[in-house]
PAKOL-900407 format. One record per residue (C-alpha): x, y, z; residue in one letter; residue number from 1. Coordinates in nm, 4 decimals. Example, Ala and Ser with C-alpha at 12.3 -4.5 7.8 and 13.67 -1.06 7.14 Angstrom:
PAKOL-900407
+----------+----------+----------+----+-----+
|       px |       py |       pz | aa |   i |
+----------+----------+----------+----+-----+
|   1.2300 |  -0.4500 |   0.7800 |  A |   1 |
|   1.3670 |  -0.1060 |   0.7140 |  S |   2 |
+----------+----------+----------+----+-----+
This chain:
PAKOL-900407
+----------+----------+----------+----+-----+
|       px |       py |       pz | aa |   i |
+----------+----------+----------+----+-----+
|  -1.3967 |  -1.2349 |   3.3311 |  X |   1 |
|  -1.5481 |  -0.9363 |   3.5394 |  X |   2 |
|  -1.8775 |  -0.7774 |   3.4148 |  X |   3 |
|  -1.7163 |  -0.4266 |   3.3554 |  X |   4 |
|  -1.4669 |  -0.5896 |   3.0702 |  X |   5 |
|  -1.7141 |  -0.8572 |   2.9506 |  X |   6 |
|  -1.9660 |  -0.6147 |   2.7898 |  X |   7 |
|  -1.7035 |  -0.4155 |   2.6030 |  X |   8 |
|  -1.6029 |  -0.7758 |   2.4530 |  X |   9 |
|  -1.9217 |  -0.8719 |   2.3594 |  X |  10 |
|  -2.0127 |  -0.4753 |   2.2171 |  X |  11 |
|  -1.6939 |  -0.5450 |   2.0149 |  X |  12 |
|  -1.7898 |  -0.8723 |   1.8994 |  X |  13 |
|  -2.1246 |  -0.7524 |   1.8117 |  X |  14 |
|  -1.9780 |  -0.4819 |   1.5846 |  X |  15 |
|  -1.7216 |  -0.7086 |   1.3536 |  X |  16 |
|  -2.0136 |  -0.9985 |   1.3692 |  X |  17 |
|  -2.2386 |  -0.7189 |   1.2180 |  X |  18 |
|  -1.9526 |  -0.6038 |   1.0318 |  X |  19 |
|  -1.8940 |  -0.9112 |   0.8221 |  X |  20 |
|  -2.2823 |  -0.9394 |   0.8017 |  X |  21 |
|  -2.2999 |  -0.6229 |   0.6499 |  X |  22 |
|  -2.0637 |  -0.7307 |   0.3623 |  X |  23 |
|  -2.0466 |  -1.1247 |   0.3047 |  X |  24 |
|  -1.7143 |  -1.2910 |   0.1648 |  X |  25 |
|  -1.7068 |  -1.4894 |  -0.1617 |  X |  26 |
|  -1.4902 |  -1.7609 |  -0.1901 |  X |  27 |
|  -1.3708 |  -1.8489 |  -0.5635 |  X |  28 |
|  -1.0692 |  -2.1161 |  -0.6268 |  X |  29 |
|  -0.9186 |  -2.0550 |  -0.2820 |  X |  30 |
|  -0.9130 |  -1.6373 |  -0.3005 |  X |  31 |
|  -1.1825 |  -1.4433 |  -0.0313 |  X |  32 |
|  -1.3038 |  -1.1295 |  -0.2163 |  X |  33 |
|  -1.6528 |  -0.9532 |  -0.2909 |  X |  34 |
|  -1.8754 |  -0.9680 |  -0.5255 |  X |  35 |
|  -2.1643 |  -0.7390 |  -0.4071 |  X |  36 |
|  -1.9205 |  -0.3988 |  -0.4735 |  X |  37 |
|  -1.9546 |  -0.1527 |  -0.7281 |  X |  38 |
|  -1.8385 |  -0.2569 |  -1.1135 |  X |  39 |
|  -1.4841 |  -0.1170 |  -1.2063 |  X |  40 |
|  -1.5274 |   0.1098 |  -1.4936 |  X |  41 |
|  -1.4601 |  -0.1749 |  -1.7468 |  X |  42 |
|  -1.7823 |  -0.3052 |  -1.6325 |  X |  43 |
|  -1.5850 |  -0.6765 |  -1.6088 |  X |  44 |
|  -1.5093 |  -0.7265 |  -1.2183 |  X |  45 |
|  -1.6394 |  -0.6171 |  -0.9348 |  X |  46 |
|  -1.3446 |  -0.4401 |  -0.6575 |  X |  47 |
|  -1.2018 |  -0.6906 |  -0.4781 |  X |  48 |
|  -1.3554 |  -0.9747 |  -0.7175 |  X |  49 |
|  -1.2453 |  -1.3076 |  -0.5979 |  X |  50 |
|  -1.2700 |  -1.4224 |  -0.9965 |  X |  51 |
|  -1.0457 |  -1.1586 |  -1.1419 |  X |  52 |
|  -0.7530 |  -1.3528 |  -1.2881 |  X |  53 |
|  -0.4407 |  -1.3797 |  -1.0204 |  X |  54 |
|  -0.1563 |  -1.1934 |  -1.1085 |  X |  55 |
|   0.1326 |  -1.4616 |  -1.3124 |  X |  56 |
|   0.4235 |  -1.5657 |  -1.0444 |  X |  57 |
|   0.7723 |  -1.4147 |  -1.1575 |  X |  58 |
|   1.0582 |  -1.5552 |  -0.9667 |  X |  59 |
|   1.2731 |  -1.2260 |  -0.9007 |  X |  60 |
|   1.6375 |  -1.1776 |  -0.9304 |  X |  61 |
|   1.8332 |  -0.9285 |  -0.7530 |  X |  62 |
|   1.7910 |  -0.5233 |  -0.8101 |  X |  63 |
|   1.8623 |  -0.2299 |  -0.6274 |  X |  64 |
|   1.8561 |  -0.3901 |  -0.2730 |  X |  65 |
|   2.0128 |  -0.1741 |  -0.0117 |  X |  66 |
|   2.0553 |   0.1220 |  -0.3043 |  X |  67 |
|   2.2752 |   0.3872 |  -0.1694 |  X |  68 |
|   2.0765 |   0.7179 |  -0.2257 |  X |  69 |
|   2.1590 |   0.9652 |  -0.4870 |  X |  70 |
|   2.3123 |   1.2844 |  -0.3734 |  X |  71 |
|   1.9673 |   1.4628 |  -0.4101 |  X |  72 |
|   1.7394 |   1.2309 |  -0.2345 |  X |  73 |
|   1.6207 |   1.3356 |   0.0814 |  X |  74 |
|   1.6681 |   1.0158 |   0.2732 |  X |  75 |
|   1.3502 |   0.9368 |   0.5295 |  X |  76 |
|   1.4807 |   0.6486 |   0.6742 |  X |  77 |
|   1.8561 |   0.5868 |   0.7053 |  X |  78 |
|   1.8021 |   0.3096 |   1.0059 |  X |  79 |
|   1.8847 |   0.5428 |   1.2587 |  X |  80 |
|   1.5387 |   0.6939 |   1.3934 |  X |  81 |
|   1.2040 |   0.7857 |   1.2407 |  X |  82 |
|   1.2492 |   1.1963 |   1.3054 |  X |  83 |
|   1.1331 |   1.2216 |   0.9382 |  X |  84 |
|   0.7533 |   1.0862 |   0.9736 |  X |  85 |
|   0.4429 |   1.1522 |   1.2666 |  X |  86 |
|   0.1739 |   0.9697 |   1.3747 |  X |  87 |
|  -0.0864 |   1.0209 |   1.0795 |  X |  88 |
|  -0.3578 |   1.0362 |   1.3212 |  X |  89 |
|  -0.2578 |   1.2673 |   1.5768 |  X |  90 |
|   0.0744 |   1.4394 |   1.4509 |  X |  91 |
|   0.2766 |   1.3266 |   1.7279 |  X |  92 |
|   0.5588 |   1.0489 |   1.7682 |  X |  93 |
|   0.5234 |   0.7476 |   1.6235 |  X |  94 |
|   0.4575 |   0.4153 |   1.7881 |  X |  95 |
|   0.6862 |   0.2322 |   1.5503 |  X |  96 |
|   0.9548 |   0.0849 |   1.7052 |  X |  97 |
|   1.3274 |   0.1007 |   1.5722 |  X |  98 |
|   1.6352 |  -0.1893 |   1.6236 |  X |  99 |
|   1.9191 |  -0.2744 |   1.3977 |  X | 100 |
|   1.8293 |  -0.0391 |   1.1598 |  X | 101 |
|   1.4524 |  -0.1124 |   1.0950 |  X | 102 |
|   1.1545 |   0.0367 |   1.1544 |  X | 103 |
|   0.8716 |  -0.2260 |   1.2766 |  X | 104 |
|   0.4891 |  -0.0918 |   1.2286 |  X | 105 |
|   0.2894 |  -0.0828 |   1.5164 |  X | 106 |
|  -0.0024 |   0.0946 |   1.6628 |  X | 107 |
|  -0.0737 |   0.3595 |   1.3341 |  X | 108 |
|  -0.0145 |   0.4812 |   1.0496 |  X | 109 |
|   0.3082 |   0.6993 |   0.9759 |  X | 110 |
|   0.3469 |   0.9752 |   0.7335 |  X | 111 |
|   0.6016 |   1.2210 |   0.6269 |  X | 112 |
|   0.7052 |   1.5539 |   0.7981 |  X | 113 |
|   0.7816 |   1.6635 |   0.4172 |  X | 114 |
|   0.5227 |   1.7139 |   0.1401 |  X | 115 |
|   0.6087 |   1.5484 |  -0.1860 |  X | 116 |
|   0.5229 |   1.5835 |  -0.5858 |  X | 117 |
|   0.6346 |   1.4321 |  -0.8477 |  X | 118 |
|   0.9031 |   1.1921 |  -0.7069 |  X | 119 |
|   1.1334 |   0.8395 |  -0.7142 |  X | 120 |
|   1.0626 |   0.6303 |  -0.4225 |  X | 121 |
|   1.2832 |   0.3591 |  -0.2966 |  X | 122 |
|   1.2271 |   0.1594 |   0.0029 |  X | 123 |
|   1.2999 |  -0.2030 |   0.1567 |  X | 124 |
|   1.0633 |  -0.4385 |   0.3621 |  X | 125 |
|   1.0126 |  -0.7611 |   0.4605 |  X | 126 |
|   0.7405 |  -0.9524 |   0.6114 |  X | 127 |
|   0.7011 |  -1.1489 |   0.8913 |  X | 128 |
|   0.8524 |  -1.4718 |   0.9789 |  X | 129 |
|   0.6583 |  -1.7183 |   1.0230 |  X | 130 |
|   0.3494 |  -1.5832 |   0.8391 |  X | 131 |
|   0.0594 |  -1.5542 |   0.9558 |  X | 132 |
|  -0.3217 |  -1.5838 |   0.8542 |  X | 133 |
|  -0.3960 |  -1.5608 |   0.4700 |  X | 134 |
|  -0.5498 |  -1.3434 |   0.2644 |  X | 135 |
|  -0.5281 |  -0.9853 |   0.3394 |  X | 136 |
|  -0.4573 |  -1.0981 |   0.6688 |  X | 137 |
|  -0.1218 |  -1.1450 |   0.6129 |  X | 138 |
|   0.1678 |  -0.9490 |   0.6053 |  X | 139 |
|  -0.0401 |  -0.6252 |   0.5365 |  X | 140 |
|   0.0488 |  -0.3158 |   0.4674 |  X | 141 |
|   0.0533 |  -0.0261 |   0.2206 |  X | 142 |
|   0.2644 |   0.2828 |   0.0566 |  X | 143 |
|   0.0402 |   0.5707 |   0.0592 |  X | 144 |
|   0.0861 |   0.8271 |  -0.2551 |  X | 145 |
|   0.0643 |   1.1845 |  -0.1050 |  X | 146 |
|  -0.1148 |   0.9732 |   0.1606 |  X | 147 |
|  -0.3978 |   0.9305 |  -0.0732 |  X | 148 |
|  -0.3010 |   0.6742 |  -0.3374 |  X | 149 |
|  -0.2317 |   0.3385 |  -0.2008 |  X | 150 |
|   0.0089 |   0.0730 |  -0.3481 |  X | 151 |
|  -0.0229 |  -0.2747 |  -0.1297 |  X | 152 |
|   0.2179 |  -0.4191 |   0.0336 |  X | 153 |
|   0.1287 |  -0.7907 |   0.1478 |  X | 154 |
|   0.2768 |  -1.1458 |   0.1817 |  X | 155 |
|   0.1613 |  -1.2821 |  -0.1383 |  X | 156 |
|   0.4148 |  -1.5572 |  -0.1276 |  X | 157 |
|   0.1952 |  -1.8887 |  -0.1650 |  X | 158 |
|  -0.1255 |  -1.6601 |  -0.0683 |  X | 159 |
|  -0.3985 |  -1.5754 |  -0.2560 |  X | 160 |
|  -0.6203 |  -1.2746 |  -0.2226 |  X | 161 |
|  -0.8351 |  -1.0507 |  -0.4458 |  X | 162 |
|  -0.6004 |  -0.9511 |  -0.7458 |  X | 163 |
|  -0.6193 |  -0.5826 |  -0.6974 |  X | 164 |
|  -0.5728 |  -0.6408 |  -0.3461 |  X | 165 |
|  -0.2189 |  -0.8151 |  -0.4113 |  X | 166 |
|   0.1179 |  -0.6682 |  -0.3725 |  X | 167 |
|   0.2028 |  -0.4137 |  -0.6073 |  X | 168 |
|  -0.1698 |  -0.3467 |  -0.6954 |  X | 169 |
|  -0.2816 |  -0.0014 |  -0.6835 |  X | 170 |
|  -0.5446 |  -0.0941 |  -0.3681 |  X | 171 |
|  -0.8564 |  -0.1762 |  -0.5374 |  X | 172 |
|  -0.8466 |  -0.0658 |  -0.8538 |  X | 173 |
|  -0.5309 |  -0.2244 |  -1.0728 |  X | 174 |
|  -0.3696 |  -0.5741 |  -0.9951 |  X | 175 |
|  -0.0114 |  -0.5541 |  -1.0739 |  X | 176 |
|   0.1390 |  -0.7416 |  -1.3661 |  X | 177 |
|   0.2991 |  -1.0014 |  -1.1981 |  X | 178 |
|   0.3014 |  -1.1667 |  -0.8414 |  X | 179 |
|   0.7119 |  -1.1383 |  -0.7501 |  X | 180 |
|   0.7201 |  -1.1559 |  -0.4058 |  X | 181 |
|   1.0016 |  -1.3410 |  -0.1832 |  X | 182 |
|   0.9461 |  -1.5696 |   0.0834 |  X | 183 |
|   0.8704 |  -1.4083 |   0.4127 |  X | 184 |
|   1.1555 |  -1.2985 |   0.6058 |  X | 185 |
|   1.3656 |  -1.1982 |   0.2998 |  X | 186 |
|   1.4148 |  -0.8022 |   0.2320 |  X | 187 |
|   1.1906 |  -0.6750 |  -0.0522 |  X | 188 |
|   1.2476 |  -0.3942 |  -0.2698 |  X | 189 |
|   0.9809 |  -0.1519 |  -0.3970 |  X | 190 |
|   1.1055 |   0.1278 |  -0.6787 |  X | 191 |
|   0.8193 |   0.3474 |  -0.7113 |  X | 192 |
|   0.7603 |   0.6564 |  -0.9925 |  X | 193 |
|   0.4761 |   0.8501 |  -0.9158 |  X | 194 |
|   0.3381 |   1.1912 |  -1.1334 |  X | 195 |
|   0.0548 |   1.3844 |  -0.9010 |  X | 196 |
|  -0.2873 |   1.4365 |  -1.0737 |  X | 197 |
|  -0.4032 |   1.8020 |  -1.2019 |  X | 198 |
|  -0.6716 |   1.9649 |  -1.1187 |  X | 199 |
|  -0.8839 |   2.2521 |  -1.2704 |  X | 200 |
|  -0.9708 |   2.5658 |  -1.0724 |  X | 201 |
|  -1.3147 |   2.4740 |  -1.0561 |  X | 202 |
|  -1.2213 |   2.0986 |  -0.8582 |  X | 203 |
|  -1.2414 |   1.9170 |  -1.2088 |  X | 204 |
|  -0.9470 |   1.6647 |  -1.2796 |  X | 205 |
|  -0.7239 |   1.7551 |  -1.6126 |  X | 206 |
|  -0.5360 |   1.4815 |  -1.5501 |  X | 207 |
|  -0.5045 |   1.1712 |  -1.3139 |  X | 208 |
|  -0.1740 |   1.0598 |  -1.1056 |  X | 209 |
|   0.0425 |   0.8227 |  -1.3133 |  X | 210 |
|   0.2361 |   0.5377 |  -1.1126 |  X | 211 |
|   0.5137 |   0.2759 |  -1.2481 |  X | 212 |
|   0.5801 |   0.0158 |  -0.9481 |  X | 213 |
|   0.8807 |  -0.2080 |  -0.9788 |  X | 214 |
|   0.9343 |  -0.4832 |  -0.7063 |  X | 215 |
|   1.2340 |  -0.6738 |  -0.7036 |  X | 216 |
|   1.3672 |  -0.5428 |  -1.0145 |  X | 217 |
|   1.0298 |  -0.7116 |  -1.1665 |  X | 218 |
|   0.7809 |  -0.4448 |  -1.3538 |  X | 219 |
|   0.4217 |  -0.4444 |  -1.1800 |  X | 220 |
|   0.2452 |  -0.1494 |  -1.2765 |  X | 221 |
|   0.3735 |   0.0742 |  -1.6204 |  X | 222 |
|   0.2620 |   0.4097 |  -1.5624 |  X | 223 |
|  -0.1065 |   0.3289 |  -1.5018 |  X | 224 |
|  -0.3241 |   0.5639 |  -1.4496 |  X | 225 |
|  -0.4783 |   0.6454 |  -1.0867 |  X | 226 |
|  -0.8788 |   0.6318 |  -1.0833 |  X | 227 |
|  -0.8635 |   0.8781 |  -0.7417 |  X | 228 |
|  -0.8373 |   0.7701 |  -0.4019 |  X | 229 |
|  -0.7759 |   0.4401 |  -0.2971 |  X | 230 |
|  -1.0018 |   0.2752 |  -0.0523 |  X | 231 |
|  -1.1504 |  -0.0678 |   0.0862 |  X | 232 |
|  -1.4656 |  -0.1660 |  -0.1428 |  X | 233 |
|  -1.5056 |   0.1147 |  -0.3611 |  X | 234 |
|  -1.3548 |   0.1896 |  -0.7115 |  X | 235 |
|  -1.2020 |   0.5499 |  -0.6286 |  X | 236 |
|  -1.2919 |   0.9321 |  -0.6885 |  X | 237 |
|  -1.0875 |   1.1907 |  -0.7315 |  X | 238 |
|  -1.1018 |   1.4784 |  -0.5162 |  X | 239 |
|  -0.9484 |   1.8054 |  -0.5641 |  X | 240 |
|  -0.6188 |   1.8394 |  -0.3285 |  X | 241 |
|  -0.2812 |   1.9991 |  -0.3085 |  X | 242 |
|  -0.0162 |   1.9629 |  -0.5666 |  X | 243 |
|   0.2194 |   1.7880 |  -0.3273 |  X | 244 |
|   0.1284 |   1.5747 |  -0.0160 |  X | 245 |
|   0.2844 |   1.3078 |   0.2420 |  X | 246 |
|   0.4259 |   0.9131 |   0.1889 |  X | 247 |
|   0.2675 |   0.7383 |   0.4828 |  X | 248 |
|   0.3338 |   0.3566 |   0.5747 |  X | 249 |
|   0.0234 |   0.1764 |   0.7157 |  X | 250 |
|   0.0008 |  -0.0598 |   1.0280 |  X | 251 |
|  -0.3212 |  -0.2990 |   0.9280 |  X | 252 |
|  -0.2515 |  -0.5234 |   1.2121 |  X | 253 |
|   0.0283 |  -0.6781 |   1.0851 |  X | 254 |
|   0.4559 |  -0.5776 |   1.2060 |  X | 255 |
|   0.5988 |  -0.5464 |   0.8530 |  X | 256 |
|   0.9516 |  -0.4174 |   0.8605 |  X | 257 |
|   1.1084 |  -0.1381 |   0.6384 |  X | 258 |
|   1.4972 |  -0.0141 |   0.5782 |  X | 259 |
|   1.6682 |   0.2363 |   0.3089 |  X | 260 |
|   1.3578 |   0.4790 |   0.2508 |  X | 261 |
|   1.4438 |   0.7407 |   0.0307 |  X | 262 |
|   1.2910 |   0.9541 |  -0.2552 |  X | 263 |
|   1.4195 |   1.2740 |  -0.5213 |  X | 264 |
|   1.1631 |   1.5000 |  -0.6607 |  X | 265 |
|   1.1617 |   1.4582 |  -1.0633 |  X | 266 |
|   1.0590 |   1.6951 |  -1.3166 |  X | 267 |
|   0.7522 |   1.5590 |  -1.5654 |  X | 268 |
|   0.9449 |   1.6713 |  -1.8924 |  X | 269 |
|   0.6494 |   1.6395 |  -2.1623 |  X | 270 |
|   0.8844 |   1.7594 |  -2.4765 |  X | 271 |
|   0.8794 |   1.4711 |  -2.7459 |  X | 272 |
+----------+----------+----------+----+-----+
């Protein structure tokens, strides 16, 4: 290897050595995770606690796979082209690529030309085949809330990883109810029902964001509340924002395939 690329290596292998230094693994039964984070604010686990109990494995059945939309969804992917979403980190095409009517992450995150509220989310994906790595390393990645609020996506299929870092977890903060993912290579379906959090004039929150998460016609998350954003080793704060924002899809590394994306704005109806 020349000099002129052999630094740059060893700068970059400096960094993640540092890196994982910096924040040391635990190992618990099999599942990687962290134990040196902040307390969630049940003051039982730790984010990303190797220890807290693994979500129960549900064998699915079959639900809403390749749903036609309603006539008032705006449909964002139809298998056709990605002329709906960006680049989330410059605002320009995306790098995804699309065949046979999928969409393939690659090189960054995508997000929505549209700004959503309140809404019904459906989308399809599947992971790759074979998998690859374990842990968070495989399969990953994520369905960002008014690009804010992540629920995982992640080949949890006969892999263990931190529980609220499992599919259908709201990233970091609450594991779903049940592990119901298929085998890698099979189509997936996520049915998502989100309500956007309130805040005062002043920045204070009135009320947080609300999520119910079905996968596979299985029930992971029952409108639980949101603790703010959703990040890597921190419990999540809530920061005052917009009433309506992006989806984005994240690329973390790994080419996770999605179909049939659509979503329909609903009304929060609080009469009893």
């Amino acid at each position: 290897m020349k000099l002129n690329l052999l630094v740059p290596a060893l700068a970059a292998l400096t960094l993640v050595s540092a890196h994982a230094a910096n924040y040391p693994e635990v190992t618990i039964d099999g599942v990687a995770g962290f134990q040196d984070t902040p307390l969630q604010p049940d003051g039982k686990w730790h984010v990303h606690d190797p220890a807290r109990p693994q979500p129960p494995v549900v064998t699915p059945g079959t639900f809403s796979e390749q749903a036609t939309p309603p006539s008032d969804a705006t449909v964002l992917f139809d298998g056709k082209d990605l002329s709906q979403w960006v680049d989330k980190g410059s605002g320009g095409p995306v790098a995804w690529t699309v065949a046979d009517g999928v969409a393939t992450s690659a090189k960054g995150d995508i997000q929505t030309t549209n700004q959503f509220g309140d809404l019904q989310l459906h989308l399809e994906f599947r992971e790759p085949t074979p998998p690859r790595g374990d842990g968070q390393s495989r399969g990953n990645s994520g369905v960002f809330l008014m690009g804010l609020y992540e629920i995982q996506v992640l080949d949890c299929y006969n892999n263990k990883t931190y529980a609220d870092g499992a599919t259908g977890g709201i990233y970091g903060q609450h594991p779903a109810l049940a592990n119901a993912c298929r085998p890698p290579g099979e189509w997936q379906t996520y049915d998502i029902i989100f309500n956007v959090p309130h805040f005062a004039d002043d920045g204070s929150l009135v009320s947080p964001g609300y999520v119910t998460v079905i996968l596979n016609g299985v029930l992971l998350q029952n409108h639980q509340a949101i603790r703010g954003e959703t990040n890597w080793r921190v419990p999540g704060e809530y920061k005052q924002h917009r009433s309506t924002g992006p989806l984005a899809l994240q690329y973390h590394n790994n080419s996770v395939s999605f179909r049939n994306i659509w979503v329909r704005p609903i009304p929060l109806v609080n009469d009893p």
